[in-house]
C-alpha positions in Angstrom: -23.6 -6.9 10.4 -21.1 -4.4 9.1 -21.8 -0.9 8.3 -21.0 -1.6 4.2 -23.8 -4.6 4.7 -25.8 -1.9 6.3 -25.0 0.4 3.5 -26.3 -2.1 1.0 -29.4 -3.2 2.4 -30.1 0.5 2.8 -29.4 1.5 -1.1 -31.1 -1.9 -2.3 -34.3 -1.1 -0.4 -34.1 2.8 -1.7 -33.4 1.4 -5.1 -36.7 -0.9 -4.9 -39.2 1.4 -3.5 -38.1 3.9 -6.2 -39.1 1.4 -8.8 -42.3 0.3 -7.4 -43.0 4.3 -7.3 -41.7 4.9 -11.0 -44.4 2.1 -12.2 -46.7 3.1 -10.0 -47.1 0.1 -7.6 -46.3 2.3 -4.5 -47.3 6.0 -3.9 -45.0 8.8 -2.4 -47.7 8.9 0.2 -47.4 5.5 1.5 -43.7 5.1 1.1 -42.7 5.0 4.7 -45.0 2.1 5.4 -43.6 0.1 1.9 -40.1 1.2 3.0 -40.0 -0.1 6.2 -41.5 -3.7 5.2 -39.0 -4.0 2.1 -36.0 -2.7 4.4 -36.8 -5.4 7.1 -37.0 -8.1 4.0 -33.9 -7.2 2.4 -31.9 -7.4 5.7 -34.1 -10.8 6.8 -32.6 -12.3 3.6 -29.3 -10.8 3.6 -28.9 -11.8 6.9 -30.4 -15.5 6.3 -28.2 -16.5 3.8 -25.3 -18.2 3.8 -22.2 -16.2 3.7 -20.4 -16.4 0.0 -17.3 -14.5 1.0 -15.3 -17.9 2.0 -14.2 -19.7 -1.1 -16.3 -23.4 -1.8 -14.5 -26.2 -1.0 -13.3 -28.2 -4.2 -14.3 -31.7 -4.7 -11.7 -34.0 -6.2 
């Protein structure tokens, strides 16, 4: 993976732990445990699906 994929896992994690905190789902205390586990799942899936860079190939 690329260090702008990286980049984006990293800010999409952040981004959904700090929701989960604003409504109260996660506390500040236990953020490094939710953190890590969201991180990991967002990379698993990022990394798992298929790659939508390449165009599709058109079907006549």
């Amino acid at each position: 993976m690329g260090s702008k994929t990286d980049e984006l896992i990293l800010k999409t994690a952040k981004e959904i732990v700090v929701k989960f905190i604003e409504v109260g789902n996660i506390s500040p205390t236990s953020f490094h445990d939710h953190f890590r586990n969201i991180y990991n799942t967002v990379g698993k899936s990022v990394r798992e699906s298929p790659d939508k860079s390449e165009p599709a190939e058109k079907s006549k």
